[in-house]
N, C-alpha and C positions, 0 to 999 in steps of 0.2 A: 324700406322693405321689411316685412317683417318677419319674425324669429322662423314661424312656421313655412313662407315661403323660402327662405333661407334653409331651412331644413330638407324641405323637395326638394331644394335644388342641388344640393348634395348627394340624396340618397337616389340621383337619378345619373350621376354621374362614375358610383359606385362601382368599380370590376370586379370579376371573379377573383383576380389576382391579389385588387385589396381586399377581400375575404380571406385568401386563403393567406396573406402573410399575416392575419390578426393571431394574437394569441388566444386559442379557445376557451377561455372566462371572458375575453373582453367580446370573443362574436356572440357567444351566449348572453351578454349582456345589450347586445345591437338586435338580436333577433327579439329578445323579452322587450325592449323599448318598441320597436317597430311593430310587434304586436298588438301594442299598448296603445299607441296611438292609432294603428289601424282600428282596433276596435271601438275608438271615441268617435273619429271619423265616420263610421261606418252605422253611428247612432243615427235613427230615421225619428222614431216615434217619443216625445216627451212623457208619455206612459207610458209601463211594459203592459204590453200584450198575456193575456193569459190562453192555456189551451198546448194540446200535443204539439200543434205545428208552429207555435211560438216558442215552445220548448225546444223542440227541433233546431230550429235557427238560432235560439241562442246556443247551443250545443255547435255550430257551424255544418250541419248538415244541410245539405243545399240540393233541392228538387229540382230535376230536368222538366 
């Protein structure tokens, strides 16, 4: 198994409750890594895209 499924499978099992007993440096520190990897995850194109509405979504603005 590897590290990164080991890591979903953690962060899926995660409560409210273990959030709220963290100490606030160490959730601030779980929110900036799960940001971090949501955002590697979430790379589609091996180019960036140029233009308003590639800028947009890099920004995480998100069109209906």
């Amino acid at each position: 198994m590897s590290i990164t499924t080991k890591a979903a499978a953690l962060l899926e099992i995660i409560t409210r409750a273990d959030l709220d007993a963290m100490q606030p440096a160490a959730r601030e520190r779980l929110i900036a890594a799960c940001r971090h990897v949501a955002g590697m995850a979430e790379q589609k194109a091996a180019t960036p895209k140029e233009g308003v509405l590639a800028d947009l979504r890099r920004l995480g603005v998100h069109g209906e």
